[in-house]
C-alpha positions as a Markdown table, in Angstrom:
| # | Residue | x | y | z |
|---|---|---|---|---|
| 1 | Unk | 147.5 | 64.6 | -154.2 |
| 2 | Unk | 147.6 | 68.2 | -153.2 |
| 3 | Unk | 149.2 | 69.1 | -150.0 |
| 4 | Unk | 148.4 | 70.9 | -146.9 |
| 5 | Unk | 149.5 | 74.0 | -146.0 |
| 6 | Unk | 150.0 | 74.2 | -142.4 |
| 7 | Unk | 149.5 | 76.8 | -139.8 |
| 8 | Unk | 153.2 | 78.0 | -139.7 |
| 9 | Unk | 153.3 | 78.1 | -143.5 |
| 10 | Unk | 150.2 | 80.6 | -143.5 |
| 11 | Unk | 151.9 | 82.6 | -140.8 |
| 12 | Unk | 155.2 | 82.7 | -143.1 |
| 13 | Unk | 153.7 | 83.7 | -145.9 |
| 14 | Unk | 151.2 | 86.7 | -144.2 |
| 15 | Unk | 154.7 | 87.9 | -142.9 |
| 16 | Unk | 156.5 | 87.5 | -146.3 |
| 17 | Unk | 153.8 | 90.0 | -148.1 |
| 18 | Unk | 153.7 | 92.6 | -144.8 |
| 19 | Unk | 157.3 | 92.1 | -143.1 |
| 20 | Unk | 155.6 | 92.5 | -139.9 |
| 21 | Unk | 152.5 | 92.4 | -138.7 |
| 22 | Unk | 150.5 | 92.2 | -135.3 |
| 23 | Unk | 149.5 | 89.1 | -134.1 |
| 24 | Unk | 145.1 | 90.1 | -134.3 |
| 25 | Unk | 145.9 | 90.6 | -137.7 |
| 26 | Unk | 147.5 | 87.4 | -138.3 |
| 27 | Unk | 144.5 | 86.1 | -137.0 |
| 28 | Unk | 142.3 | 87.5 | -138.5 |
| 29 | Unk | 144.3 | 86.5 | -142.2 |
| 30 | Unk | 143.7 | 82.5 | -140.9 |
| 31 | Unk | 140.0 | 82.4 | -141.0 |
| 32 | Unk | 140.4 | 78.6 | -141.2 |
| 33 | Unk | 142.3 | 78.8 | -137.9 |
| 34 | Unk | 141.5 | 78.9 | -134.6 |
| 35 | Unk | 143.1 | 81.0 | -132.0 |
| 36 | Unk | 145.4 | 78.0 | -131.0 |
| 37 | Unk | 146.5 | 76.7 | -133.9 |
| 38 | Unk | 147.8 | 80.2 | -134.8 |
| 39 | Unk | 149.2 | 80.6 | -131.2 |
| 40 | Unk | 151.2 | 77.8 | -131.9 |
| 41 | Unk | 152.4 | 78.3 | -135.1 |
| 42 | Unk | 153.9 | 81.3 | -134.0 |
| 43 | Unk | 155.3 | 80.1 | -130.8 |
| 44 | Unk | 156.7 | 76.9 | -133.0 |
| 45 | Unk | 158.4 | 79.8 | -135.0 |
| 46 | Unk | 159.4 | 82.1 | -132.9 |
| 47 | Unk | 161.2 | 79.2 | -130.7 |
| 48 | Unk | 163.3 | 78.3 | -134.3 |
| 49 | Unk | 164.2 | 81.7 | -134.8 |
| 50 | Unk | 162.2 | 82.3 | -137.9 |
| 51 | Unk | 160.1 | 85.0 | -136.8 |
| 52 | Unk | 160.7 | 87.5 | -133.3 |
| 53 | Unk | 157.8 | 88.8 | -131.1 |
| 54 | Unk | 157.8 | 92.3 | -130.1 |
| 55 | Unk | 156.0 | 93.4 | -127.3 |
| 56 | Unk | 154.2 | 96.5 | -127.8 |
| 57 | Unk | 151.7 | 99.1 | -126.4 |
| 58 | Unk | 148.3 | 97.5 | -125.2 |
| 59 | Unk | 149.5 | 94.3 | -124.2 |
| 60 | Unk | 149.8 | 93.2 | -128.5 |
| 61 | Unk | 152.9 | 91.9 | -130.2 |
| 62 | Unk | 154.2 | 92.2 | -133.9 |
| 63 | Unk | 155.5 | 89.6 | -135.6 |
| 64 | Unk | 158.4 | 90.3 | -137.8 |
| 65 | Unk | 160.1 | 87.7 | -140.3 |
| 66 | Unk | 163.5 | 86.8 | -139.5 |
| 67 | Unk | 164.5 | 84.0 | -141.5 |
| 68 | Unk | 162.8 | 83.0 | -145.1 |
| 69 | Unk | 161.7 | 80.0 | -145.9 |
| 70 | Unk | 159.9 | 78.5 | -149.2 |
| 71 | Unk | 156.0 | 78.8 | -148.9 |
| 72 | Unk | 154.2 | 76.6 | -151.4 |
C-alpha cells in the first residue's frame, strides 16, 4: 500500500530543494492543496520549530528550514 504524503511533508521537502522560500510560492508548488491545508502545514511546523516565518516587505513571509527531517 503506498502511503500519503501529507501537507507538511510537501512543505519540508519544497524547503529542502530551495532553503527558503515565500509562502505564494509554496503555494503555488502544492497544486493539490488548498490554501488551508498549506496554511496549516506551515503553522503545524513553524509551532515545532522545524521551519521559522519571516516577515517581510508587502505584508509576505519566507519560510526557511530549520530542522531536517526525512521526506519519503
Amino acid at each position: 500500500m503506498a502511503q500519503q504524503i501529507t501537507a507538511e511533508d510537501q512543505v519540508i521537502d519544497i524547503l529542502h530543494r530551495a532553503h527558503a522560500c515565500d509562502l505564494e510560492d509554496v503555494m503555488r508548488q502544492c497544486p493539490n492543496l488548498s490554501w488551508n491545508q498549506v496554511f496549516l502545514a506551515v503553522d503545524r511546523l513553524s509551532r515545532s520549530g522545524e521551519i521559522m516565518l519571516v516577515p517581510t516587505k508587502g505584508g509576505s513571509y519566507t519560510l526557511t528550514l530549520l530542522h531536517s527531517r526525512e521526506v519519503c
